[in-house]
C-alpha positions as CSV (number, residue, x, y, z in Angstrom):
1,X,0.0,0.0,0.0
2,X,1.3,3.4,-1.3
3,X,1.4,6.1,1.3
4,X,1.6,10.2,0.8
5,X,2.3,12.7,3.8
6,X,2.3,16.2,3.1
7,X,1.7,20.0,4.3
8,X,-1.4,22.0,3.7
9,X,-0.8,25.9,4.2
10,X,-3.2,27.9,5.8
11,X,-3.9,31.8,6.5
12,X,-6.4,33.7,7.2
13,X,-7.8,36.6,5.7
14,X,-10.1,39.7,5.9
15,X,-12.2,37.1,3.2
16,X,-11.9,33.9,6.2
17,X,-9.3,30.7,6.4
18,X,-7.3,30.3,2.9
19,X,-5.4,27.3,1.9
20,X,-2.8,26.6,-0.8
21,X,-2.9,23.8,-3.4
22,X,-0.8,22.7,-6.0
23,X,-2.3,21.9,-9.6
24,X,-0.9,18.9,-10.6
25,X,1.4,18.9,-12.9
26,X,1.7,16.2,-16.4
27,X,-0.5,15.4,-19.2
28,X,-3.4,14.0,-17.4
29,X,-4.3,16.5,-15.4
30,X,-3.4,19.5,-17.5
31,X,-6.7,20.3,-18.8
32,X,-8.7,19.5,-15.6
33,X,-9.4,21.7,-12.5
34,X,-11.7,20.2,-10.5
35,X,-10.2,16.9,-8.6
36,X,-6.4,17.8,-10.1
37,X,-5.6,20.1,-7.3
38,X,-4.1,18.5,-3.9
39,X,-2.3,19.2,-0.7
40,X,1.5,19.8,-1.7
41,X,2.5,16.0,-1.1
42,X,4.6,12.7,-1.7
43,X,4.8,9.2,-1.3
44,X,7.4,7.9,1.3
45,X,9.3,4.6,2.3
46,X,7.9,2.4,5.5
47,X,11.1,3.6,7.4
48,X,10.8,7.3,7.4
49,X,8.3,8.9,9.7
50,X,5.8,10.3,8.0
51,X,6.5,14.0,9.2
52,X,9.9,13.9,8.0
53,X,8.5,13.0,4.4
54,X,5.7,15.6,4.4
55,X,8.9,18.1,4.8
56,X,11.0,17.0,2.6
57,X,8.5,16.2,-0.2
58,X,7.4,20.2,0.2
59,X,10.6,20.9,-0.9
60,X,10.5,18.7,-3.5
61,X,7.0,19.9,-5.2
62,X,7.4,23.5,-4.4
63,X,11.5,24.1,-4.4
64,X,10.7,26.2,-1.1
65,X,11.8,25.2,2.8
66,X,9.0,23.9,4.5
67,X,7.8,27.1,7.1
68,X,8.2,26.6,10.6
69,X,5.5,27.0,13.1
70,X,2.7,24.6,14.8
71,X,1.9,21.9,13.1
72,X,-2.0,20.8,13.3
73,X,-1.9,16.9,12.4
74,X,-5.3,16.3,10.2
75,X,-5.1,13.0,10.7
76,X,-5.2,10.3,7.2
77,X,-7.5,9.7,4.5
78,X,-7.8,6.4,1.8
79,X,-8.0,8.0,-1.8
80,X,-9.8,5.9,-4.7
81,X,-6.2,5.1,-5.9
82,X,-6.3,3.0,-2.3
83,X,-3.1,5.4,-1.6
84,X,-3.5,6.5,2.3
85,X,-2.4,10.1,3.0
86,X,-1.4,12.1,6.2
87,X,-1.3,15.6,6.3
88,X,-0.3,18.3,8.7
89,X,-2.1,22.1,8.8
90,X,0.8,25.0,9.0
91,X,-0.1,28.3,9.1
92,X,2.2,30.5,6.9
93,X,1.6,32.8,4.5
94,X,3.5,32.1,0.8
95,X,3.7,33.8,-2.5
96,X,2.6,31.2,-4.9
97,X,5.0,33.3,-7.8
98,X,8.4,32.3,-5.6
99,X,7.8,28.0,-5.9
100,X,10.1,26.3,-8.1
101,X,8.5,23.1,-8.8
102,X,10.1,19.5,-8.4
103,X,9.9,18.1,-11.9
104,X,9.3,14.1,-12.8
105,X,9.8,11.9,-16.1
106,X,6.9,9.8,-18.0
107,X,6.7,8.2,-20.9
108,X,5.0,10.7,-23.4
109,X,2.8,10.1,-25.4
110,X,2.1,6.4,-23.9
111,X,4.1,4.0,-26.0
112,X,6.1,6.6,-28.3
113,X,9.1,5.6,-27.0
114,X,9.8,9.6,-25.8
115,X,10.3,10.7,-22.4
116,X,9.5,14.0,-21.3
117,X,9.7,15.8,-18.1
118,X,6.6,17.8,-16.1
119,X,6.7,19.6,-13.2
120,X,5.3,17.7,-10.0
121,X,2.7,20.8,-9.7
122,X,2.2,23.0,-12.7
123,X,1.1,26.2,-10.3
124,X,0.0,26.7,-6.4
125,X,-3.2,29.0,-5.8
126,X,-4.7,30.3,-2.5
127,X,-8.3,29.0,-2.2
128,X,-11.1,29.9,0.5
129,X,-12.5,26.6,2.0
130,X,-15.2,26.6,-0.9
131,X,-13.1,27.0,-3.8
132,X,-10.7,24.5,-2.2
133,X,-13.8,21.9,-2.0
134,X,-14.3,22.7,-5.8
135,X,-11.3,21.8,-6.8
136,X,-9.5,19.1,-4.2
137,X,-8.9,15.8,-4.9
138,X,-12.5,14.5,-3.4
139,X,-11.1,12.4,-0.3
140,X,-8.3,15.3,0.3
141,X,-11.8,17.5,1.5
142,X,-11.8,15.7,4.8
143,X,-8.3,17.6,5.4
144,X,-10.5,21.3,4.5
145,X,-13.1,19.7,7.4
146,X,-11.0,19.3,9.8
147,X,-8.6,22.4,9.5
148,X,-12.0,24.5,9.6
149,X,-13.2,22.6,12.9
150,X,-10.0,23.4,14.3
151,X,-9.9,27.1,13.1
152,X,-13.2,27.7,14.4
């Protein structure tokens, strides 16, 4: 079983609590909006903790250091893929223009024989918790859930 950790951003605003998600990056996704944004993320080995990974892969998707602060653990979620993924709330407040995105290699298009590289996520937005539901991956939402109840 395949497992993600990763870091959702949070702020809040005169307009109410913001998060930041990452378009993902690629072929598949690159004419979709709804379900192809996620929580910046990655998978990770059995022998790292999964807090450890959620740092590092950060760095890896947005080419920034992770921000310090209190981390709010939103617990796991199963997505359709079967892939189970933890996630940590951190307030901060980042400038979607400054990420330098991890890149990663696919064959492309299937069976041409050509390999082309894609950024991990094409472009990070700030959402309010509505716009976020619109566009989430659909079992990522429980994360929006339960960083609200917290916030409240």
């Amino acid at each position: 079983m395949k497992r993600s950790a990763g870091l959702l951003l949070f702020r809040h605003t005169d307009h109410g609590l913001e998060v930041l998600l990452g378009h993902m990056g690629g072929p598949f996704f690159a004419r979709r909006d709804a379900g192809a944004w996620t929580v910046p993320k990655g998978e990770y080995e059995p022998d790292e903790p999964a807090w450890d990974a959620a740092r590092r892969e950060f760095r890896e998707e947005l080419g920034l250091a992770p921000p310090d602060g209190e981390a709010v653990p939103l617990g796991e979620v199963r997505q359709t893929n079967g892939k189970i993924v933890t996630v940590w709330a951190v307030a901060a407040d980042l400038d979607p223009a400054t990420i330098r995105p991890g890149t990663f290699r696919m064959e492309w298009p299937p069976k041409s024989g050509q390999i082309q590289e894609f950024p991990e996520l094409d472009r990070v937005a700030w959402f309010d918790l509505d716009g976020a539901r619109a566009v989430i991956v659909k079992a990522q939402a429980a994360f929006l859930d339960r960083l609200a109840e917290h916030s409240a």
